[in-house]
C-alpha positions as CSV (number, residue, x, y, z in Angstrom):
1,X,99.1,92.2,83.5
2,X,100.3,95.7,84.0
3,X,98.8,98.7,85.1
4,X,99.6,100.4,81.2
5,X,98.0,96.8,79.7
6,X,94.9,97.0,82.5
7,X,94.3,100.8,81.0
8,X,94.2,100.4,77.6
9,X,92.2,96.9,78.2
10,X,89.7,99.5,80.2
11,X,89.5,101.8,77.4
12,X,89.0,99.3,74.9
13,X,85.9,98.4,76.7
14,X,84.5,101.8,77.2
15,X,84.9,102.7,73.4
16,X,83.2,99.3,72.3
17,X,80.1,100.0,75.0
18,X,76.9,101.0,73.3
19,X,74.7,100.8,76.7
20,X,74.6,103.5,78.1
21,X,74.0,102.3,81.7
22,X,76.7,100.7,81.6
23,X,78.5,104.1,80.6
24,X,76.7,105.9,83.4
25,X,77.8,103.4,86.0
26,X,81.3,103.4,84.9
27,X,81.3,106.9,85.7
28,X,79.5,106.6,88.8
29,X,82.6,104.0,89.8
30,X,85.2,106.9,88.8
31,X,83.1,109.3,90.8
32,X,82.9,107.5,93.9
33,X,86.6,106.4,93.7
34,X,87.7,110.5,93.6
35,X,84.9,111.6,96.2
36,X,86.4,108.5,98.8
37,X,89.9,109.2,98.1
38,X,89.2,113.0,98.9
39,X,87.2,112.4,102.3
40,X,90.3,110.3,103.1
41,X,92.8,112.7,102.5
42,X,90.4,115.3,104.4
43,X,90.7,113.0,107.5
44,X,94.5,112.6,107.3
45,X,95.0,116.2,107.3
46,X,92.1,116.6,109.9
47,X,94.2,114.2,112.0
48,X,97.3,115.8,111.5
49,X,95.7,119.2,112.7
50,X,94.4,117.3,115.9
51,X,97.7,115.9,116.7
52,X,99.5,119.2,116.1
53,X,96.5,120.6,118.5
54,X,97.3,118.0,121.2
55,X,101.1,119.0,120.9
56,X,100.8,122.9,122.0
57,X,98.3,121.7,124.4
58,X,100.9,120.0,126.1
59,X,103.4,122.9,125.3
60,X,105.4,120.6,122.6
61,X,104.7,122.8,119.4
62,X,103.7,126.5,119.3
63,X,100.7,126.7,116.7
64,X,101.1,129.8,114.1
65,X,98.7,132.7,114.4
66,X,95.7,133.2,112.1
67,X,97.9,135.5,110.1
68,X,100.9,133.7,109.4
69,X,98.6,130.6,108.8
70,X,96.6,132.8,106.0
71,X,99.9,133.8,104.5
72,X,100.9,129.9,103.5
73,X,97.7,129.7,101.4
């Protein structure tokens, strides 16, 4: 089955539910999915930011000042 099919087989069931805790923990399941997904990404950046740390440490990479760093956002 494909992901398109697996959607609209997961919608189908959502509009047919009449429990409501089922509803709830469906949501829940969305919920927890995002909030793990965004720690992760949080971590691969974190890491990324240690490794670029490690690299001027050892003179490899000069890190940008507080004020160009500011200007990218």
């Amino acid at each position: 089955m494909d992901l398109q099919a697996q959607k609209l087989e997961v919608v189908r069931l959502v509009l047919d539910a009449d429990d409501a805790n089922i509803l709830s923990e469906v949501k829940a399941l969305f919920k927890k999915s995002q909030s793990e997904k965004d720690l992760a990404d949080f971590y691969s950046g974190f890491r990324d930011g240690i490794r670029e740390v490690k690299s001027s440490v050892k003179g490899n990479v000069k890190l940008k000042d507080s004020k160009n760093w500011l200007a990218e956002l």
